[in-house]
C-alpha positions as CSV (number, residue, x, y, z in Angstrom):
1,X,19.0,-3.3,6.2
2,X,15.5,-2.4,5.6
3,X,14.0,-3.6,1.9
4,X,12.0,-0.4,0.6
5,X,8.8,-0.4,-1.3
6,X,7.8,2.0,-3.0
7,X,3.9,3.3,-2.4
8,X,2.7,5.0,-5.5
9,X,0.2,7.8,-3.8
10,X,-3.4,7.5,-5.8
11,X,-5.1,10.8,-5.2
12,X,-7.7,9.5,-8.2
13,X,-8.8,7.0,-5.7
14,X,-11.9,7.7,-3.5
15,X,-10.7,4.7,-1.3
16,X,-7.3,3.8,-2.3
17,X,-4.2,6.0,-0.8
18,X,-1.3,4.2,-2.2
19,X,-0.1,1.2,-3.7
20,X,3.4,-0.6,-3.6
21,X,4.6,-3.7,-4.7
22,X,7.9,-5.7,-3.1
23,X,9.1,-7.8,-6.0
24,X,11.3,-9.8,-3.7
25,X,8.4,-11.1,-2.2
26,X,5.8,-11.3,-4.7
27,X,3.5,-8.6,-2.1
28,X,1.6,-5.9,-3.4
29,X,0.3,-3.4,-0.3
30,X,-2.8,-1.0,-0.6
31,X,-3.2,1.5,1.2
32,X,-6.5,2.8,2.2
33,X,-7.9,6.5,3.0
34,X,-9.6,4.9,6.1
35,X,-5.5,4.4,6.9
36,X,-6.1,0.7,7.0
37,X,-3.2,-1.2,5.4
38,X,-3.7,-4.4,3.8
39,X,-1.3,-7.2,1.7
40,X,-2.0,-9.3,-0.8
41,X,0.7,-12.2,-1.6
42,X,1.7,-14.2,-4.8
43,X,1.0,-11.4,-7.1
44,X,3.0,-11.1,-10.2
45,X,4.5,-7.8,-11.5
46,X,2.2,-8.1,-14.2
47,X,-1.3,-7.8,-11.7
48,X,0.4,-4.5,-10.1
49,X,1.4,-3.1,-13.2
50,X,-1.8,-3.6,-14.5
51,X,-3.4,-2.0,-11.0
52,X,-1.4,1.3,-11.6
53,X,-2.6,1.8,-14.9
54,X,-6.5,0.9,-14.4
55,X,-8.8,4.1,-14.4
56,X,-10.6,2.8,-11.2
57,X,-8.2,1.4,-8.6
58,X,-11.1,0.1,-6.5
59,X,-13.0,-1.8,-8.9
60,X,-9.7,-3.2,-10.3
61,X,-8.6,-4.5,-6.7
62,X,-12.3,-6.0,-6.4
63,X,-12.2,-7.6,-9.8
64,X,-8.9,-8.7,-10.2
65,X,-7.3,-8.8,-7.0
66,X,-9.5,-9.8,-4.3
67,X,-11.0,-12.7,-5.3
68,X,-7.5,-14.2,-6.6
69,X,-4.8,-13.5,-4.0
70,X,-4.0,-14.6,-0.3
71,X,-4.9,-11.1,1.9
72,X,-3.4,-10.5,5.4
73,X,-6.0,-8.6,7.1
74,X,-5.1,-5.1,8.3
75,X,-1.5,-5.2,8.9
76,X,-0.1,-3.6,11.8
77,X,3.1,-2.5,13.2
78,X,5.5,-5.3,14.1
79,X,3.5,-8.0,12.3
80,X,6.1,-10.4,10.3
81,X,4.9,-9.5,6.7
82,X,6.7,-6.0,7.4
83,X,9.2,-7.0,9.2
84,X,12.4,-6.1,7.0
85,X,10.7,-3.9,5.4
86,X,10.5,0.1,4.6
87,X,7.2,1.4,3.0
88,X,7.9,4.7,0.7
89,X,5.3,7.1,-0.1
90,X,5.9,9.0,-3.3
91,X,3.5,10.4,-6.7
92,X,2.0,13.9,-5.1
93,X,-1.1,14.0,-3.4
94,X,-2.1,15.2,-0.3
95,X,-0.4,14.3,2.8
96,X,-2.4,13.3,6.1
97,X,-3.2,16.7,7.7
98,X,-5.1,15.3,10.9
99,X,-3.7,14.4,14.2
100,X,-5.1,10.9,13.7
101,X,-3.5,10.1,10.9
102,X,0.2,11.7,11.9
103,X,-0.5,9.0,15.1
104,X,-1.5,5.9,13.0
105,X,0.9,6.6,10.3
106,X,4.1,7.7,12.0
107,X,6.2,9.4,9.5
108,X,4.0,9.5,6.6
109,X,4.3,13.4,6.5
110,X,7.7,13.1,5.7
111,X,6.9,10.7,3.0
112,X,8.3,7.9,5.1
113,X,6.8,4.7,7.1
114,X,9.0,2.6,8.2
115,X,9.0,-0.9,10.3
């Protein structure tokens, strides 16, 4: 059975789509507009709770995040860190309208992404 994480939407964000944190694993994944998908490991529930509540999400993941936390580059279907895992969009927003997107992001118009 698939773990889900949940992926806040962050329509505030002129970078960031969504963020989600997996608390069995200590992951937090972002999300970007660009449709890239990155994860960042050994980050407390603290760090992400802090990240959802910070008035600029990009500035918040360059301050506090980046320079602090293991990344795996651009994630990609199949690659171990999702294996097991179920990514759940959720928090309003606009869904990706463009043909591109439905492609990259199979099931994300339905709110779902799953590996």
């Amino acid at each position: 059975m698939k773990r889900k994480v949940e992926m806040t939407l962050t329509p505030e964000s002129s970078s960031i789509a969504a963020i989600g944190y997996d608390s069995k694993e200590c992951r937090l994944f972002v999300r970007f507009k660009a449709e890239s998908l990155y994860c960042y490991a050994e980050v407390g529930i603290t760090t992400f709770n802090n990240f959802l509540g910070a008035p600029s999400k990009g500035t918040f993941l360059a301050n506090a995040i980046k320079p602090f936390f293991p990344r795996v580059v651009s994630l990609k279907a199949g690659h171990a860190v999702l294996k097991g895992v179920e990514l759940v969009y959720s928090g309003g927003g606009p869904k990706p309208q463009s043909k591109k997107s439905q492609a990259l992001l199979p099931g994300v118009a339905d709110q779902r992404w799953a590996w």
